[in-house]
C-alpha positions as CSV (number, residue, x, y, z in Angstrom):
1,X,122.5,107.9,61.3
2,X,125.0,106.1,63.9
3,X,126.0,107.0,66.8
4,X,127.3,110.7,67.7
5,X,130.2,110.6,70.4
6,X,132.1,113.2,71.8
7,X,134.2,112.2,74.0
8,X,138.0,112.9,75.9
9,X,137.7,116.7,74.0
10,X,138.5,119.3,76.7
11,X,138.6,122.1,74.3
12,X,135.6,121.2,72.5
13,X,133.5,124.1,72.8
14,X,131.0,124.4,70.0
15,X,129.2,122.0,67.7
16,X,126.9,124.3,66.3
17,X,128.1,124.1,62.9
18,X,126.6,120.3,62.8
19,X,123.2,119.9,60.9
20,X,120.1,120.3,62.9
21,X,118.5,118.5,60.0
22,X,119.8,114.9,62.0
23,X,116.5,113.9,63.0
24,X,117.4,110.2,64.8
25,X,120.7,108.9,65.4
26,X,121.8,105.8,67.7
27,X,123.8,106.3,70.8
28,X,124.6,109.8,71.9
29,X,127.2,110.3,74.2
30,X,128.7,113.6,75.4
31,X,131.6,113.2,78.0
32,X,134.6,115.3,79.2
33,X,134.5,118.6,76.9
34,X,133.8,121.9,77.3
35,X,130.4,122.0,75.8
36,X,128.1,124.3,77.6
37,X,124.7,123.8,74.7
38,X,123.9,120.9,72.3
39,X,122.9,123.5,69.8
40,X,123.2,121.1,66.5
41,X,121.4,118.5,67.3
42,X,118.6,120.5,68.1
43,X,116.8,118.5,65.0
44,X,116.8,115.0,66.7
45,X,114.0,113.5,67.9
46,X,114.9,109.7,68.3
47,X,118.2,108.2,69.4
48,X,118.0,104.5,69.1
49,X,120.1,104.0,72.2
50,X,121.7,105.6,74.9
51,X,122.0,108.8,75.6
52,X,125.3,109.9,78.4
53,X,125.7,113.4,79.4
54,X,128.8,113.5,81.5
55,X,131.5,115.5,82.8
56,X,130.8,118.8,80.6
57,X,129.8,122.7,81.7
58,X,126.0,121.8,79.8
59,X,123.6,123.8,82.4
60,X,120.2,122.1,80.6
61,X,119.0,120.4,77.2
62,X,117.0,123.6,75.9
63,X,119.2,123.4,72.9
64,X,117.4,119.2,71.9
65,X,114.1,120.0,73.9
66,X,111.9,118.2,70.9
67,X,113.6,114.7,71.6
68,X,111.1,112.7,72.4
69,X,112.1,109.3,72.2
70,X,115.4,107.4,74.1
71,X,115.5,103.6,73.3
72,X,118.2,103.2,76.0
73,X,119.5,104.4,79.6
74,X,119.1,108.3,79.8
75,X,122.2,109.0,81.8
76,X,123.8,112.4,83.2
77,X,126.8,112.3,85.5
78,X,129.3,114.8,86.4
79,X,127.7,117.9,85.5
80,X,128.4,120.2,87.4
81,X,126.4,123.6,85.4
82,X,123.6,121.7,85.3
83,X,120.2,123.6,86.1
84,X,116.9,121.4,84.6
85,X,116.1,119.0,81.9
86,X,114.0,120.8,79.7
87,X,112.8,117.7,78.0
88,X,108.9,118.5,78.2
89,X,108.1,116.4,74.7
90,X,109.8,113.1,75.9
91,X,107.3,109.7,75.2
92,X,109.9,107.4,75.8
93,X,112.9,106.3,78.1
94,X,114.4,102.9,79.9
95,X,116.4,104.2,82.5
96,X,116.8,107.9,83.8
97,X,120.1,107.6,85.9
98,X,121.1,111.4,87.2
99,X,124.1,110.9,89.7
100,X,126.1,113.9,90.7
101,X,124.1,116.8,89.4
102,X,124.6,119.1,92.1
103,X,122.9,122.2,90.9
104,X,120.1,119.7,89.3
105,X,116.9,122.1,91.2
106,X,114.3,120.9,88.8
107,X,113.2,117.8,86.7
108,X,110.0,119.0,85.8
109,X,108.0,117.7,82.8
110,X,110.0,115.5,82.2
111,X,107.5,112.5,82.3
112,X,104.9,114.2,81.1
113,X,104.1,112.8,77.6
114,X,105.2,109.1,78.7
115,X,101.4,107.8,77.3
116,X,101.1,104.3,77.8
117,X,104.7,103.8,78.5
118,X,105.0,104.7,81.7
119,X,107.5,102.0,82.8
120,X,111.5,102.5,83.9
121,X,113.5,99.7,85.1
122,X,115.6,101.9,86.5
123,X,115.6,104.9,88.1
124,X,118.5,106.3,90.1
125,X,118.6,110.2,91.8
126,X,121.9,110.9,93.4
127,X,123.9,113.7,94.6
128,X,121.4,116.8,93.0
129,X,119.4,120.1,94.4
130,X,116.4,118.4,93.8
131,X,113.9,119.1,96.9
132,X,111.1,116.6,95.9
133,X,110.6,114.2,92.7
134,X,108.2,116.6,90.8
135,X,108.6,115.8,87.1
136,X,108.2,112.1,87.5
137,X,105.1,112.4,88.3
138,X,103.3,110.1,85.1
139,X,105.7,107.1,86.3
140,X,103.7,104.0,87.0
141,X,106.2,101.1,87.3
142,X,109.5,100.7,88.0
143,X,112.1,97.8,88.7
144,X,114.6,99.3,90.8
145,X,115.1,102.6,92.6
146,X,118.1,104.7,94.5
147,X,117.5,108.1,95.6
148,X,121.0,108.6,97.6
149,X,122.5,112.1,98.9
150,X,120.7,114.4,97.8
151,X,120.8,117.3,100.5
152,X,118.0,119.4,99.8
153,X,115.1,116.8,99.0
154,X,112.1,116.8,101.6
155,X,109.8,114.8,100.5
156,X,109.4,111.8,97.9
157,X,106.5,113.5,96.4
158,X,106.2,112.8,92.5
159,X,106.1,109.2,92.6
160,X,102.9,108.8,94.1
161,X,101.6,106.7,91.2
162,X,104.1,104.3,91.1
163,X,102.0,101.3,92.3
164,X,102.2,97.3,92.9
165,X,105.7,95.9,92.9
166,X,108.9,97.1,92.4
167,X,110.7,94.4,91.5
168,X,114.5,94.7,92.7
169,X,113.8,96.7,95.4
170,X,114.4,100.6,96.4
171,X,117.1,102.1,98.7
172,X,116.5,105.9,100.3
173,X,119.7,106.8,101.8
174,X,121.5,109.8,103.0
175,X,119.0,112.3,102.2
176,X,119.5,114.5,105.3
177,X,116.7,116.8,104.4
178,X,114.2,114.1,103.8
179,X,110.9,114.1,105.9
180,X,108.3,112.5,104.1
181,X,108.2,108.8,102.3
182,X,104.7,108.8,101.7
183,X,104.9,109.1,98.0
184,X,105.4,105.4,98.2
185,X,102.1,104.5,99.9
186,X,100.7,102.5,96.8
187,X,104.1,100.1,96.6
188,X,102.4,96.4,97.9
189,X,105.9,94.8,97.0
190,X,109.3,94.0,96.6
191,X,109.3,90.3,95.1
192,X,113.4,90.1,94.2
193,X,115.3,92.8,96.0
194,X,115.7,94.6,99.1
195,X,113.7,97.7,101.0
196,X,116.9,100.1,102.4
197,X,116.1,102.8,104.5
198,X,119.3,104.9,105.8
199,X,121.1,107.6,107.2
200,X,118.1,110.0,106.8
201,X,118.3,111.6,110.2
202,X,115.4,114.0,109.7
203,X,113.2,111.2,109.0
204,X,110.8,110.9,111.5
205,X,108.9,107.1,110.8
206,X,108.3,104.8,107.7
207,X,104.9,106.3,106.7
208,X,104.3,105.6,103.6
209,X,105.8,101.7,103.5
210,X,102.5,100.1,105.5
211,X,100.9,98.5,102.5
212,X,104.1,96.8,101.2
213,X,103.5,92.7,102.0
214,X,106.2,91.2,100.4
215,X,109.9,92.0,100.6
216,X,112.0,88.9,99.0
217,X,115.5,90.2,99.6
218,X,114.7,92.0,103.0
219,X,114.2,95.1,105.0
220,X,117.1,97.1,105.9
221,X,116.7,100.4,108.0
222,X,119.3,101.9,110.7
223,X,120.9,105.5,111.2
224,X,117.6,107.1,111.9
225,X,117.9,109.2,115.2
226,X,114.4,110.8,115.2
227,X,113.0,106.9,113.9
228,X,109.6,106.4,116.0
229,X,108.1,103.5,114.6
230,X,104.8,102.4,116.0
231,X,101.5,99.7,114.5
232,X,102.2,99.0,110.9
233,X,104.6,101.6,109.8
């Protein structure tokens, strides 16, 4: 099948009466309606492409929780319902971009079945409830990372086996809450991009950055009150 899109329908509030027998489709892209499930395309399992969630009273993705593959950018923005993922069976994604989820409390699972393909090149948290990174927990490699504004996280702890270089680089900023970086203790490099460390003020040093070598694009850390930085991180 082609793409599904539903997009610019603010009184869309149903699309159960679709077949659940649409088992891969390409790009999927919900935006701007008044959908609160996905209930009828709870039979996909592949979408060839992208898949956006945006802008749209959707609280999870219980309704499609057998998708397991996304050949594209899994992308949710402006949602502001949503709860969890509820993707537990997913092997396979290029991106996972989740900017302004602000009830978002849980991601967990969600990297779970990944196998051998356990590589993003992006990955982006921003603006959700999340308190640490649990869920991405299987990720191994990844090319670029923001987590930005996210009030309630406290620690980076999920992507402890993310390991080696990350290519273009990794900015933690405006994470108020946040008091431990150590999840990113097995990072050695940053060959392209920059290292960006701001404006979180519970933050109390940079444990968790002393085996990084290499940092191509630079180091870039201010707006830490409680910074005490002593030997090698």
């Amino acid at each position: 099948m082609g793409s599904i899109i539903f997009q610019d329908l603010p009184a869309l509030t149903n699309i159960s009466g679709l077949s659940n027998n649409i088992t891969s489709t390409g790009i999927v892209v919900i935006d701007s309606t008044a959908l609160t499930s996905l209930a009828g395309l709870s039979g996909i399992l592949t979408i060839n492409g992208d898949f956006h969630l945006g802008h749209s009273p959707i609280a999870n993705l219980n309704s499609i929780a057998n998708l397991s593959v996304i050949d594209g950018s899994f992308y949710m923005d402006d949602l502001p319902s949503f709860t969890s993922v509820g993707l537990n069976n997913l092997t396979q994604a290029n991106n996972i971009l989740f900017i302004n989820v602000p009830q978002l409390s849980s991601i967990a699972g969600l990297t779970n079945h990944l196998g051998s393909n356990r590589h993003l090149d992006d990955l982006w948290i921003i603006s959700t409830a999340l308190t640490n990174l649990s869920g991405l927990d299987s990720l191994t490699d990844v090319n670029t990372i923001f987590i930005w504004s996210n009030p309630s996280l406290t620690s980076l702890h999920g992507i402890e086996q993310i390991t080696g270089n990350i290519q273009y680089g990794f900015s933690i900023y405006d994470n108020i809450a946040l008091i431990d970086i150590n999840a990113l203790s097995h990072v050695t490099s940053v060959s392209e991009g920059t290292v960006l460390i701001s404006g979180n003020v519970s933050l109390p040093n940079l444990t968790g950055l002393g085996n990084i070598t290499t940092i191509g694009g630079g180091l870039k850390i201010f707006d830490h009150p409680k910074f005490a930085i002593s030997g090698r991180f």
